[in-house]
PQR file with spaces between the fields and no chain letter, atoms N, CA, C, O and H, PARSE charges and radii, in Angstrom:
ATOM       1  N    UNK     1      81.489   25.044   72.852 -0.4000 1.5000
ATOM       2  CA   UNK     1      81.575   24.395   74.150 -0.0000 2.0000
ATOM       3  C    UNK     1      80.584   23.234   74.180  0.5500 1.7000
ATOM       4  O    UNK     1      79.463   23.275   73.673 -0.5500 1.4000
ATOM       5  N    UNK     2      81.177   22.071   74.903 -0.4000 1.5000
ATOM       6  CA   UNK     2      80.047   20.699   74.305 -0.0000 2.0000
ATOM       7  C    UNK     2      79.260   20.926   76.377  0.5500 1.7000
ATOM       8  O    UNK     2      79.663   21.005   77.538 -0.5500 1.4000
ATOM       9  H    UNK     2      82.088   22.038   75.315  0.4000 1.0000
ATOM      10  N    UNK     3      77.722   20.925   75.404 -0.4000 1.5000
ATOM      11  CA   UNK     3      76.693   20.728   76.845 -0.0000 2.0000
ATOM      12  C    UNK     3      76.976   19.469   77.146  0.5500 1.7000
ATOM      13  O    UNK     3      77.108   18.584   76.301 -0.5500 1.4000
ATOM      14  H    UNK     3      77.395   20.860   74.462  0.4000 1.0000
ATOM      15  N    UNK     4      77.100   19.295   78.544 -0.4000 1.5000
ATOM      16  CA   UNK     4      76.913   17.966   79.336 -0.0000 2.0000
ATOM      17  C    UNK     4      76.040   17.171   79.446  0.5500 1.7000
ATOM      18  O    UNK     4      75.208   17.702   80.183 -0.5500 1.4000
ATOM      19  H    UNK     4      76.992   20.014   79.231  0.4000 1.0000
ATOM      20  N    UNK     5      75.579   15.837   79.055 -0.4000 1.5000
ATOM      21  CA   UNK     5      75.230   15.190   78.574 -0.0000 2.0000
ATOM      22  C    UNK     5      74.109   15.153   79.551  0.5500 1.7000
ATOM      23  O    UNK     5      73.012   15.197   78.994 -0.5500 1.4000
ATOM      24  H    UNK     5      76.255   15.406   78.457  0.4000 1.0000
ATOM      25  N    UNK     6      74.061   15.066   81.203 -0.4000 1.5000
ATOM      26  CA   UNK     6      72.916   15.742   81.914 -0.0000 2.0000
ATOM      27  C    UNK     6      71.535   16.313   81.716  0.5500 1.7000
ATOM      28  O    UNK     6      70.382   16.120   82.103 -0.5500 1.4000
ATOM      29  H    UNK     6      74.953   15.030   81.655  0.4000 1.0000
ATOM      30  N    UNK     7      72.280   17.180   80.855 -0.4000 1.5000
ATOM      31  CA   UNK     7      71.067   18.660   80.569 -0.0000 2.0000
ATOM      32  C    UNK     7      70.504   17.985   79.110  0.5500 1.7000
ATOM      33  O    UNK     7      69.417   18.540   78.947 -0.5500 1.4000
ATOM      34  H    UNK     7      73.216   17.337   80.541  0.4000 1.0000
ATOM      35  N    UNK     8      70.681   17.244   78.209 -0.4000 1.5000
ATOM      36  CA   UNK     8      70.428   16.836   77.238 -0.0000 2.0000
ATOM      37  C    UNK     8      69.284   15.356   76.819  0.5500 1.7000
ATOM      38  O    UNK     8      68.834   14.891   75.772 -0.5500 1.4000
ATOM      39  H    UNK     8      71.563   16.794   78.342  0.4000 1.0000
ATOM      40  N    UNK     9      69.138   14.902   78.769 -0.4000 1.5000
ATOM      41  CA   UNK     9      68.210   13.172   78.759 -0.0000 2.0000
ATOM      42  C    UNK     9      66.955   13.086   78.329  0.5500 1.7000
ATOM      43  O    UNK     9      66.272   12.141   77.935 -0.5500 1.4000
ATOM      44  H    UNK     9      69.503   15.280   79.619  0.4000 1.0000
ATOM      45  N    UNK    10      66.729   14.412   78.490 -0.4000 1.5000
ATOM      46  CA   UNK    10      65.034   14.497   77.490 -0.0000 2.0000
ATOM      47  C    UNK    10      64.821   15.615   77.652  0.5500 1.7000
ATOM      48  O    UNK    10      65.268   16.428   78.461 -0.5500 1.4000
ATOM      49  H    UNK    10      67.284   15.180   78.809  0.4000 1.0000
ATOM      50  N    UNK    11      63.596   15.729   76.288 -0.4000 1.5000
ATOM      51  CA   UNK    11      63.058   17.256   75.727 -0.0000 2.0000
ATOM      52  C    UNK    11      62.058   18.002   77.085  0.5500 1.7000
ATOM      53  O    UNK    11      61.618   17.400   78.064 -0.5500 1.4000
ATOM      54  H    UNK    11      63.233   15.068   75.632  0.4000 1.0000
ATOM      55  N    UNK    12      61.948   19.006   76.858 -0.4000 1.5000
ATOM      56  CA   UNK    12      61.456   20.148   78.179 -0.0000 2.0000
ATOM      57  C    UNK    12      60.037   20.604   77.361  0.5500 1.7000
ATOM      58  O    UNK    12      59.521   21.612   77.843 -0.5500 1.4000
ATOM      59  H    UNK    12      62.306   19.495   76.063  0.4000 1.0000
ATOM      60  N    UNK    13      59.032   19.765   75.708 -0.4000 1.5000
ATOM      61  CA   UNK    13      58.294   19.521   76.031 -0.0000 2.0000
ATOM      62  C    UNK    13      57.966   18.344   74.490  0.5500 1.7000
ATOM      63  O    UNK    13      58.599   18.110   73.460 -0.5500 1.4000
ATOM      64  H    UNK    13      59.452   18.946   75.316  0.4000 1.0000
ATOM      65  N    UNK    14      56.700   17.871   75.045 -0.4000 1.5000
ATOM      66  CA   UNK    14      56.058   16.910   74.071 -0.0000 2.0000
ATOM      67  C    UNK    14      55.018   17.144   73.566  0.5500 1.7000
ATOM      68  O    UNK    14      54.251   17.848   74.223 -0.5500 1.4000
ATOM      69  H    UNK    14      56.186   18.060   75.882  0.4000 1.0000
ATOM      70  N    UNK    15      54.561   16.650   72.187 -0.4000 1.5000
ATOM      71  CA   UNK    15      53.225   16.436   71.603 -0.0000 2.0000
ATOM      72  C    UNK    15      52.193   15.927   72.150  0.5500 1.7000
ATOM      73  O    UNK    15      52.358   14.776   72.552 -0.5500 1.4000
ATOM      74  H    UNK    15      55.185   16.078   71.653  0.4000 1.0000
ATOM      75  N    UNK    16      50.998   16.462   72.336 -0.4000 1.5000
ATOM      76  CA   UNK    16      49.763   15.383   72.949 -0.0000 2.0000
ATOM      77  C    UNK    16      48.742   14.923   72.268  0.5500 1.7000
ATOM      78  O    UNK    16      48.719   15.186   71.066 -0.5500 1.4000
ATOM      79  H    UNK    16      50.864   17.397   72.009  0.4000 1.0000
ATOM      80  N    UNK    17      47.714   14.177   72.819 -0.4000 1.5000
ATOM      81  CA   UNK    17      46.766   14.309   71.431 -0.0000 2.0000
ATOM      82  C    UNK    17      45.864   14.788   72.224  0.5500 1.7000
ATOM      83  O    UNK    17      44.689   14.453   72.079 -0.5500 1.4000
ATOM      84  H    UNK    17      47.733   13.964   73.796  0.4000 1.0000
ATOM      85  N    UNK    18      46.263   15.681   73.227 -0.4000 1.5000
ATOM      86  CA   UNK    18      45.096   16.328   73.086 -0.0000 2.0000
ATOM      87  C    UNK    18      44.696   17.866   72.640  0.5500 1.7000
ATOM      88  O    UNK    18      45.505   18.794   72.619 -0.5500 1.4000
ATOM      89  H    UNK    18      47.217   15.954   73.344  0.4000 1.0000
ATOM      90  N    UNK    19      43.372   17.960   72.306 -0.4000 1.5000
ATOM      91  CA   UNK    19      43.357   19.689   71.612 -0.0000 2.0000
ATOM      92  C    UNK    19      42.862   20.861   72.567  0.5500 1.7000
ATOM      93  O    UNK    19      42.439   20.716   73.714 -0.5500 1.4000
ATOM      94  H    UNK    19      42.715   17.207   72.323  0.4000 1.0000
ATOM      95  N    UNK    20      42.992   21.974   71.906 -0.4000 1.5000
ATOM      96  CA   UNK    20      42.858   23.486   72.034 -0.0000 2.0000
ATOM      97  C    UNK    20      41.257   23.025   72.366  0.5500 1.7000
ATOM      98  O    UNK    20      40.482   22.277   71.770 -0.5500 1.4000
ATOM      99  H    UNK    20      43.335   22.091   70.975  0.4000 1.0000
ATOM     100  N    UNK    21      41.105   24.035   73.915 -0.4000 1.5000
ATOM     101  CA   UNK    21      39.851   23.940   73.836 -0.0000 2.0000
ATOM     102  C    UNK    21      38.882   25.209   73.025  0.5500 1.7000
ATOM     103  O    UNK    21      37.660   25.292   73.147 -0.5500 1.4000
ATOM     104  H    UNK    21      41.734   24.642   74.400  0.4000 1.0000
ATOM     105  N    UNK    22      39.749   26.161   72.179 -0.4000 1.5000
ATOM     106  CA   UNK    22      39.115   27.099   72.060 -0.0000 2.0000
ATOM     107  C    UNK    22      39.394   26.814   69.983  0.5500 1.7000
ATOM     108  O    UNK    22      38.533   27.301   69.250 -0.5500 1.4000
ATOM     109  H    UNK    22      40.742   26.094   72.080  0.4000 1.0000
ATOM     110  N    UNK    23      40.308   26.227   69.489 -0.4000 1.5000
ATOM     111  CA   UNK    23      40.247   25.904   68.042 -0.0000 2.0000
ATOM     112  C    UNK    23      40.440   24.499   67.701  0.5500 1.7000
ATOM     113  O    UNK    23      40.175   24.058   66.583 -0.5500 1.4000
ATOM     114  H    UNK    23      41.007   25.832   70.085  0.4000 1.0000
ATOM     115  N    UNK    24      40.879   23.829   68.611 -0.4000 1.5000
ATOM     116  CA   UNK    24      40.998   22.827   68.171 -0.0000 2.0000
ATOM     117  C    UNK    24      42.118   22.236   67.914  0.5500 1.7000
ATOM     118  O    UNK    24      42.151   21.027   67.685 -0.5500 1.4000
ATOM     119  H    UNK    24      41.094   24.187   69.519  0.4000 1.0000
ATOM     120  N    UNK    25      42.872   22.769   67.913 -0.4000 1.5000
ATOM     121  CA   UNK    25      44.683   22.785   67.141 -0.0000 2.0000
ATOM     122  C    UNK    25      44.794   21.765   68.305  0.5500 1.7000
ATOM     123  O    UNK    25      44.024   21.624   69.254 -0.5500 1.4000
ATOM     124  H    UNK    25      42.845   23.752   68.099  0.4000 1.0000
ATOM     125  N    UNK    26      46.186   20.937   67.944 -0.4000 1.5000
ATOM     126  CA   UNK    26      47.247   20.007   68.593 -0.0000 2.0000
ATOM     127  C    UNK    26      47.870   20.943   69.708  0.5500 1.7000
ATOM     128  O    UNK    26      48.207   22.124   69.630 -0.5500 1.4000
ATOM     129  H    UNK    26      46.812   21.053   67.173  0.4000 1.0000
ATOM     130  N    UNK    27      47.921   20.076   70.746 -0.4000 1.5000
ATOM     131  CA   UNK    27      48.452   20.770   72.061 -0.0000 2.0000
ATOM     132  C    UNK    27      49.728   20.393   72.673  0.5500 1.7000
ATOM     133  O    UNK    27      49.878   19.187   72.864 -0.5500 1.4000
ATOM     134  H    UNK    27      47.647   19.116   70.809  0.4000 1.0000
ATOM     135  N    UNK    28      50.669   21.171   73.015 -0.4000 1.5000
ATOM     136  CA   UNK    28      51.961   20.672   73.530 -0.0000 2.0000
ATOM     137  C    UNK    28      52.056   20.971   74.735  0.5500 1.7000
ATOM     138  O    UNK    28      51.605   22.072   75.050 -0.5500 1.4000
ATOM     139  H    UNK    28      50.547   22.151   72.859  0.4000 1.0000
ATOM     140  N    UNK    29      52.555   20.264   75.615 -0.4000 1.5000
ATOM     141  CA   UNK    29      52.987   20.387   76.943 -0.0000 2.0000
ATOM     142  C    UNK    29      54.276   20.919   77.127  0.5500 1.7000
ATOM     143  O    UNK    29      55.328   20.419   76.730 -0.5500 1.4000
ATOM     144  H    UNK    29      52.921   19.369   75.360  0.4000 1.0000
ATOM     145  N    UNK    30      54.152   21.785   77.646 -0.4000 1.5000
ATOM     146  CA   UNK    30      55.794   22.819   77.503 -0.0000 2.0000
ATOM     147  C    UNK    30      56.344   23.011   78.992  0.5500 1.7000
ATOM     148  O    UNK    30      55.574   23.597   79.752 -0.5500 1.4000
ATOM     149  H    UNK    30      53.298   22.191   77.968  0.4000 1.0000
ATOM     150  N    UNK    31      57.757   22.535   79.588 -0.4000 1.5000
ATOM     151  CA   UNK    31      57.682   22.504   80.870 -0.0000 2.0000
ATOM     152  C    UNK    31      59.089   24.079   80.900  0.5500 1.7000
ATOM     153  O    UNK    31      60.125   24.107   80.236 -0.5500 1.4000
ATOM     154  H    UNK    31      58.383   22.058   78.970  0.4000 1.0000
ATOM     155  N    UNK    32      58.715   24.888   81.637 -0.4000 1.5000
ATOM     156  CA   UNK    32      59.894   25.942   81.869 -0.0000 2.0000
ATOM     157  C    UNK    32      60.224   25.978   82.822  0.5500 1.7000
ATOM     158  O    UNK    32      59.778   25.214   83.679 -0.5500 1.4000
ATOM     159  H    UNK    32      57.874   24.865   82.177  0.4000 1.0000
ATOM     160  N    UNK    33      61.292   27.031   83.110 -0.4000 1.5000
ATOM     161  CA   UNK    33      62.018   26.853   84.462 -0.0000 2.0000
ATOM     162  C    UNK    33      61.296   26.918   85.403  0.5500 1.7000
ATOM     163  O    UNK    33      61.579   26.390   86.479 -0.5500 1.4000
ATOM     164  H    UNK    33      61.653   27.652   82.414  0.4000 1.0000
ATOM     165  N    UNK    34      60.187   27.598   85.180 -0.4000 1.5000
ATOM     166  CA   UNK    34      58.884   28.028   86.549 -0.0000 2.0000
ATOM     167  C    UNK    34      57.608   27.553   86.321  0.5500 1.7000
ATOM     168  O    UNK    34      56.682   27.544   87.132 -0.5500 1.4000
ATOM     169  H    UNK    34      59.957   28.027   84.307  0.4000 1.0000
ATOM     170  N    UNK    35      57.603   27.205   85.312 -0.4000 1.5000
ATOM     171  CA   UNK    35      55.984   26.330   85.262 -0.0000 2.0000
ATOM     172  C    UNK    35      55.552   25.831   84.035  0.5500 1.7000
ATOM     173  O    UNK    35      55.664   26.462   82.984 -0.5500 1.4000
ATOM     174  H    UNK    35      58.356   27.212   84.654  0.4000 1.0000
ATOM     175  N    UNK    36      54.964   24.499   84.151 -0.4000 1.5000
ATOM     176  CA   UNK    36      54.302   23.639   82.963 -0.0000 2.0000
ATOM     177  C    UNK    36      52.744   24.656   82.180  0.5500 1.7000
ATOM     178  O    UNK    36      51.927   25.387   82.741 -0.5500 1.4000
ATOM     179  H    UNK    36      54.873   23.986   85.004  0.4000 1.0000
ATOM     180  N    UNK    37      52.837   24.391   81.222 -0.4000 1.5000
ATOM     181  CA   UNK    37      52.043   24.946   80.333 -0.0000 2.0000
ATOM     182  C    UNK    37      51.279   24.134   79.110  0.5500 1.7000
ATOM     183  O    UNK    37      51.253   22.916   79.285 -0.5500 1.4000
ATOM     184  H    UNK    37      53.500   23.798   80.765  0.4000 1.0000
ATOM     185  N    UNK    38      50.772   24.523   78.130 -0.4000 1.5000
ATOM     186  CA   UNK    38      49.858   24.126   77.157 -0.0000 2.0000
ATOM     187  C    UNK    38      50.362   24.908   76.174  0.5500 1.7000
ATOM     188  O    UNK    38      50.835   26.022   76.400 -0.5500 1.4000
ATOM     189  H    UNK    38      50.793   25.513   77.988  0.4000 1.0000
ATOM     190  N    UNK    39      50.291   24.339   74.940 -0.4000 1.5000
ATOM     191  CA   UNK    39      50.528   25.916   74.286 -0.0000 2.0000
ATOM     192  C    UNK    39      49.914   25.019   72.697  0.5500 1.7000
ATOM     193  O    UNK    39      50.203   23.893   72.291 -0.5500 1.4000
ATOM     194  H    UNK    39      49.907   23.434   74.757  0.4000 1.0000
ATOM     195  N    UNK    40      49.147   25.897   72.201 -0.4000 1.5000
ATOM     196  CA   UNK    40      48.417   25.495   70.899 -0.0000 2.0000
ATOM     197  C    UNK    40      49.170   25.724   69.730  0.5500 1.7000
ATOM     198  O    UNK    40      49.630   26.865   69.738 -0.5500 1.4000
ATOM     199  H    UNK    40      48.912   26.811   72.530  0.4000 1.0000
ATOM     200  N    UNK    41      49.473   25.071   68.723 -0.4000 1.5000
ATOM     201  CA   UNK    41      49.999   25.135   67.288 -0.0000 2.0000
ATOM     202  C    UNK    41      49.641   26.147   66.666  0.5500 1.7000
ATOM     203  O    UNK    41      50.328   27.039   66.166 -0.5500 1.4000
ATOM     204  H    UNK    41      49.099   24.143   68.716  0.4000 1.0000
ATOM     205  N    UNK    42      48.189   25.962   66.707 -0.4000 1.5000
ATOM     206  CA   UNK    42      47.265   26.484   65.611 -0.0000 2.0000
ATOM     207  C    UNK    42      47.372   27.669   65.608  0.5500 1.7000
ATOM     208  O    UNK    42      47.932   28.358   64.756 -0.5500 1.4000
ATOM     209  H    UNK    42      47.631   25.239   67.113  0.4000 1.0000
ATOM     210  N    UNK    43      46.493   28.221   67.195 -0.4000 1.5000
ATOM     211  CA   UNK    43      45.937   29.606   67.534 -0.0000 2.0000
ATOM     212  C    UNK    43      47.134   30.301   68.289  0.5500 1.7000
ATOM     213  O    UNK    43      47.256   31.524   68.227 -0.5500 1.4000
ATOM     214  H    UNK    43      46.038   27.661   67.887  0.4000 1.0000
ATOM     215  N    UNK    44      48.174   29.382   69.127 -0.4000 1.5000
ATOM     216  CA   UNK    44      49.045   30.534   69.931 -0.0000 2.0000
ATOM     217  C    UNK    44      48.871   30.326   70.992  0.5500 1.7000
ATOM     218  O    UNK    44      49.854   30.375   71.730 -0.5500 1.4000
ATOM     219  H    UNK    44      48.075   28.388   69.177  0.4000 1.0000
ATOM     220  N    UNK    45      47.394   29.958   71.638 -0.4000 1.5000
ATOM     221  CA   UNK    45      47.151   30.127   72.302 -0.0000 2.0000
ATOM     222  C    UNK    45      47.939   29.289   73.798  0.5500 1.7000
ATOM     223  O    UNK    45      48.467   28.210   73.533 -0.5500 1.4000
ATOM     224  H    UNK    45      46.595   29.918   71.038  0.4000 1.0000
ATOM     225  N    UNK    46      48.013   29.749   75.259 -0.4000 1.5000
ATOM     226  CA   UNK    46      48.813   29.465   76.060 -0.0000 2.0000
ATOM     227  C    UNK    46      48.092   29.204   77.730  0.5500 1.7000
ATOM     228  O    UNK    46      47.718   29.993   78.598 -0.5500 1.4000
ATOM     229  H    UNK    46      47.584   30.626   75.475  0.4000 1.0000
ATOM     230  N    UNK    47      48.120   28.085   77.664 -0.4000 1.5000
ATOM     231  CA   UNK    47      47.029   27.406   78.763 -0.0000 2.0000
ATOM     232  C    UNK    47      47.609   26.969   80.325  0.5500 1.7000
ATOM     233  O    UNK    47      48.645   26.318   80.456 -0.5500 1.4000
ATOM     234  H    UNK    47      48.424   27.444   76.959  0.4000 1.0000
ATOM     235  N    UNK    48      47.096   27.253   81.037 -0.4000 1.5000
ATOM     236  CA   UNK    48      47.161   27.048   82.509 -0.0000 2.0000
ATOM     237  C    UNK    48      46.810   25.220   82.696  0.5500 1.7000
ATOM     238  O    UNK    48      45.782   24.893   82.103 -0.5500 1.4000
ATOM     239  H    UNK    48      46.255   27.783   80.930  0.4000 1.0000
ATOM     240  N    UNK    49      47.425   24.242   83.317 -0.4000 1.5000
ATOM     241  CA   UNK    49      47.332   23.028   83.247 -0.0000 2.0000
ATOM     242  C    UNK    49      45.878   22.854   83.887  0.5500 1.7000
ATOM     243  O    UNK    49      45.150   21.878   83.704 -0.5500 1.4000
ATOM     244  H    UNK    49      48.261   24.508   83.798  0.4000 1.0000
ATOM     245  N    UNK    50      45.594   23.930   84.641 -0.4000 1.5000
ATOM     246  CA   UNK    50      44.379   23.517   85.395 -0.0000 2.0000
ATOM     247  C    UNK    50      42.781   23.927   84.486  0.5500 1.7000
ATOM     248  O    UNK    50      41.659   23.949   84.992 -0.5500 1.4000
ATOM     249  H    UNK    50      46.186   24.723   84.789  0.4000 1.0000
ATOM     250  N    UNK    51      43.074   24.161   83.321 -0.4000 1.5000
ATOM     251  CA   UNK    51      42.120   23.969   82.057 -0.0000 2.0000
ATOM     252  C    UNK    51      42.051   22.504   81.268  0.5500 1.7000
ATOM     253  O    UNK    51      41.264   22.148   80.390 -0.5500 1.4000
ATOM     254  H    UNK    51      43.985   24.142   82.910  0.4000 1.0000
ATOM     255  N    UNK    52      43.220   21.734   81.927 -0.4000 1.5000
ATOM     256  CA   UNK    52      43.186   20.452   81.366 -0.0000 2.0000
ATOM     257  C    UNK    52      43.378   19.150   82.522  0.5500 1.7000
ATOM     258  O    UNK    52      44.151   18.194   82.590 -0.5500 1.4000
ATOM     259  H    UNK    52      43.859   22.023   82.640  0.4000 1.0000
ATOM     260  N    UNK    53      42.330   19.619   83.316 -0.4000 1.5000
ATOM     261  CA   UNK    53      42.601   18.595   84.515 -0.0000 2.0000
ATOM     262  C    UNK    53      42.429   17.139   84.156  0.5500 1.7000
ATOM     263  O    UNK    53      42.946   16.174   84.718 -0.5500 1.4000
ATOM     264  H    UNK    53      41.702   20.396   83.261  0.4000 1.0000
ATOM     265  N    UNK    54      41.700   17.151   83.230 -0.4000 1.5000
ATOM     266  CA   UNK    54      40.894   15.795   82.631 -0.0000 2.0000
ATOM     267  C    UNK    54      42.023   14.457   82.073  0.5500 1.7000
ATOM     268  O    UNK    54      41.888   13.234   82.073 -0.5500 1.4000
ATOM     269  H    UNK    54      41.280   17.936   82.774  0.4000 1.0000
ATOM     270  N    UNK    55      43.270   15.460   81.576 -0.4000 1.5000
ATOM     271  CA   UNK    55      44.381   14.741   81.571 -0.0000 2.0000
ATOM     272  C    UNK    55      45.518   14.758   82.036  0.5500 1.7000
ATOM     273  O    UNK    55      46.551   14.604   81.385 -0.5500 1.4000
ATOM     274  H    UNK    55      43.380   16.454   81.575  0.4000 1.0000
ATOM     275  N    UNK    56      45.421   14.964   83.304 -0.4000 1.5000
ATOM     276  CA   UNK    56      46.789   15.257   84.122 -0.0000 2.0000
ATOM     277  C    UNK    56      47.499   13.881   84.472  0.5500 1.7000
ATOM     278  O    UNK    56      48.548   13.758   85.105 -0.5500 1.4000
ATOM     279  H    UNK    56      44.581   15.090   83.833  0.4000 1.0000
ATOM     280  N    UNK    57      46.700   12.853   83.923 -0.4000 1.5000
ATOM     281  CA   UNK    57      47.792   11.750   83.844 -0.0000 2.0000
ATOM     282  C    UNK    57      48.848   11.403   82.870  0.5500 1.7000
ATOM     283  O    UNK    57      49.812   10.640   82.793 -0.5500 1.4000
ATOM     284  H    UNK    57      45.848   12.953   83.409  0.4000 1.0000
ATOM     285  N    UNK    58      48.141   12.449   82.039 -0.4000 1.5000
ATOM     286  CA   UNK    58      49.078   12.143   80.651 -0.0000 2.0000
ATOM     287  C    UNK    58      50.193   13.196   80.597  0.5500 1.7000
ATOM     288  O    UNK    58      51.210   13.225   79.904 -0.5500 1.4000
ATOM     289  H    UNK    58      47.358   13.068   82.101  0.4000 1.0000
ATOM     290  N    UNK    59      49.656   14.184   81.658 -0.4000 1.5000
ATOM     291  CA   UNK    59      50.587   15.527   81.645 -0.0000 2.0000
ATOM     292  C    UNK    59      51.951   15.087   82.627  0.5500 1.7000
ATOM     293  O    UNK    59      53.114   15.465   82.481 -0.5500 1.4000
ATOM     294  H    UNK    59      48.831   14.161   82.222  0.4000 1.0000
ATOM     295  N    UNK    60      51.447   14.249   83.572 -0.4000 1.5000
ATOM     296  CA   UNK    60      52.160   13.773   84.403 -0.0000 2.0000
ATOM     297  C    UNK    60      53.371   12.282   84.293  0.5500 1.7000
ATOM     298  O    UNK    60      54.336   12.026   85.014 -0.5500 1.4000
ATOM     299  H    UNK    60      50.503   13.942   83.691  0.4000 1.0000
ATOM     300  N    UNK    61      52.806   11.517   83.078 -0.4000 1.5000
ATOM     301  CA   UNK    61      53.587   11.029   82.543 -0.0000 2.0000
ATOM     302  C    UNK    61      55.054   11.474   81.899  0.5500 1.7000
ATOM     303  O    UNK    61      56.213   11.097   82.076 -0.5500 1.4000
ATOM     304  H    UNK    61      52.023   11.725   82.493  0.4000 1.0000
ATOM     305  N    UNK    62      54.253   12.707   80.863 -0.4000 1.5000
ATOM     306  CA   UNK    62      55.340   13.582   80.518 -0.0000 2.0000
ATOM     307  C    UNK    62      56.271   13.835   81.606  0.5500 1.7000
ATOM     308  O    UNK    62      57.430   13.474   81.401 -0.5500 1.4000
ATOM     309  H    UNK    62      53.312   13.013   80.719  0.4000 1.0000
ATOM     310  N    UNK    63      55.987   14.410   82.781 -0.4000 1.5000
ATOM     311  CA   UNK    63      56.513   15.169   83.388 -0.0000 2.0000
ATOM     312  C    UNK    63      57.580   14.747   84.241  0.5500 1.7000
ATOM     313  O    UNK    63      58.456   15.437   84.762 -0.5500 1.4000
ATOM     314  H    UNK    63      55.045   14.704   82.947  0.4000 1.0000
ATOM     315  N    UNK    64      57.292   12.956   84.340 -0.4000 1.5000
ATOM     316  CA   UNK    64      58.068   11.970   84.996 -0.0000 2.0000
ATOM     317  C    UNK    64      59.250   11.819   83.980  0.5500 1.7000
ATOM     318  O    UNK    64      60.266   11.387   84.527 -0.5500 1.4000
ATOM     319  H    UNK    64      56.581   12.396   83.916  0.4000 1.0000
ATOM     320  N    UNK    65      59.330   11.976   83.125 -0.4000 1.5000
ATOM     321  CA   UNK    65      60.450   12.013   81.846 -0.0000 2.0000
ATOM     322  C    UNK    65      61.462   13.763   82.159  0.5500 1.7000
ATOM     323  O    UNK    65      62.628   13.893   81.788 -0.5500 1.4000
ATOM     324  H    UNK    65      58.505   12.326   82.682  0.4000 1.0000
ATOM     325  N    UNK    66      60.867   14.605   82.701 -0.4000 1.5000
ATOM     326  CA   UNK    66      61.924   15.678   82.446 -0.0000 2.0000
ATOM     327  C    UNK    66      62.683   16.108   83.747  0.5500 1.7000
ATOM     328  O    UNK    66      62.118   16.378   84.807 -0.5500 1.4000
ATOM     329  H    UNK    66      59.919   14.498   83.002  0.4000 1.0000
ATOM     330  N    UNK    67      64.128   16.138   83.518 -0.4000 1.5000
ATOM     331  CA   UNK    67      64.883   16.602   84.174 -0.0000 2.0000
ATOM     332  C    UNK    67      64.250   18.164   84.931  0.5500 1.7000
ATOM     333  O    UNK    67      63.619   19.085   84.414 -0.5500 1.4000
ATOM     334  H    UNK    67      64.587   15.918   82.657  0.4000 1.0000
ATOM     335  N    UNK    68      64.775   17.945   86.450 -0.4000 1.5000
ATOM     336  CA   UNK    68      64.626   19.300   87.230 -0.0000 2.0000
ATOM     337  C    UNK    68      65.969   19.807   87.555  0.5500 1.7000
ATOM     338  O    UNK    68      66.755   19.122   88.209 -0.5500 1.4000
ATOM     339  H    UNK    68      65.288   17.196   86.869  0.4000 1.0000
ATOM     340  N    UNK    69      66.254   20.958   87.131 -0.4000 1.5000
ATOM     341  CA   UNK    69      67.596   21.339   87.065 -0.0000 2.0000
ATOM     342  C    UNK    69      67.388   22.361   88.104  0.5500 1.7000
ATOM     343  O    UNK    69      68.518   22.695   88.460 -0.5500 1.4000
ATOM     344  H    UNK    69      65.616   21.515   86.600  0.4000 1.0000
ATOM     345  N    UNK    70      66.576   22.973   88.715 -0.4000 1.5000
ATOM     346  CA   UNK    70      66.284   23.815   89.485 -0.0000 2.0000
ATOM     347  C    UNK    70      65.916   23.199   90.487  0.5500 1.7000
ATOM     348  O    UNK    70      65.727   21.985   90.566 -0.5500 1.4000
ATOM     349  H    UNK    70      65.658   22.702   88.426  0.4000 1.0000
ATOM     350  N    UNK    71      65.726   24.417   91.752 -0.4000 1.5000
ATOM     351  CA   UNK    71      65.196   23.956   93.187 -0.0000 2.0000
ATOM     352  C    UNK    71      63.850   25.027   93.432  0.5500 1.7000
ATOM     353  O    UNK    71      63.184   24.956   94.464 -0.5500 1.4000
ATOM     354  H    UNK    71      65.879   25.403   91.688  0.4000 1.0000
């Protein structure tokens, strides 16, 4: 069955440069049906945005790029 081209205008998350505050690893911004997140390469580890207030412009850039398919 072909997805509608809609659901497909951009990725739900991106690369940042910024790091893990606990190893260091590369950090991704991961947006889900119920809430934006952090999530580390390295360690696993899975972060609350409000541990990274320092760049919520960059989080928010992202965030202007992803479709809301929900209410």
């Amino acid at each position: 069955m072909h997805t509608p081209s809609v659901f497909n205008r951009s990725p739900r998350q991106a690369e940042t440069k910024m790091t893990c505050k606990t190893c260091h690893g590369s950090l991704r911004v991961i947006r889900s049906c119920r809430e934006v997140f952090m999530f580390c390469d390295k360690c696993g580890g899975r972060f609350p945005l409000g541990e990274y207030t320092e760049f919520f412009d960059q989080i928010e850039e992202f965030m202007n790029n992803v479709p809301c398919d929900r209410i």
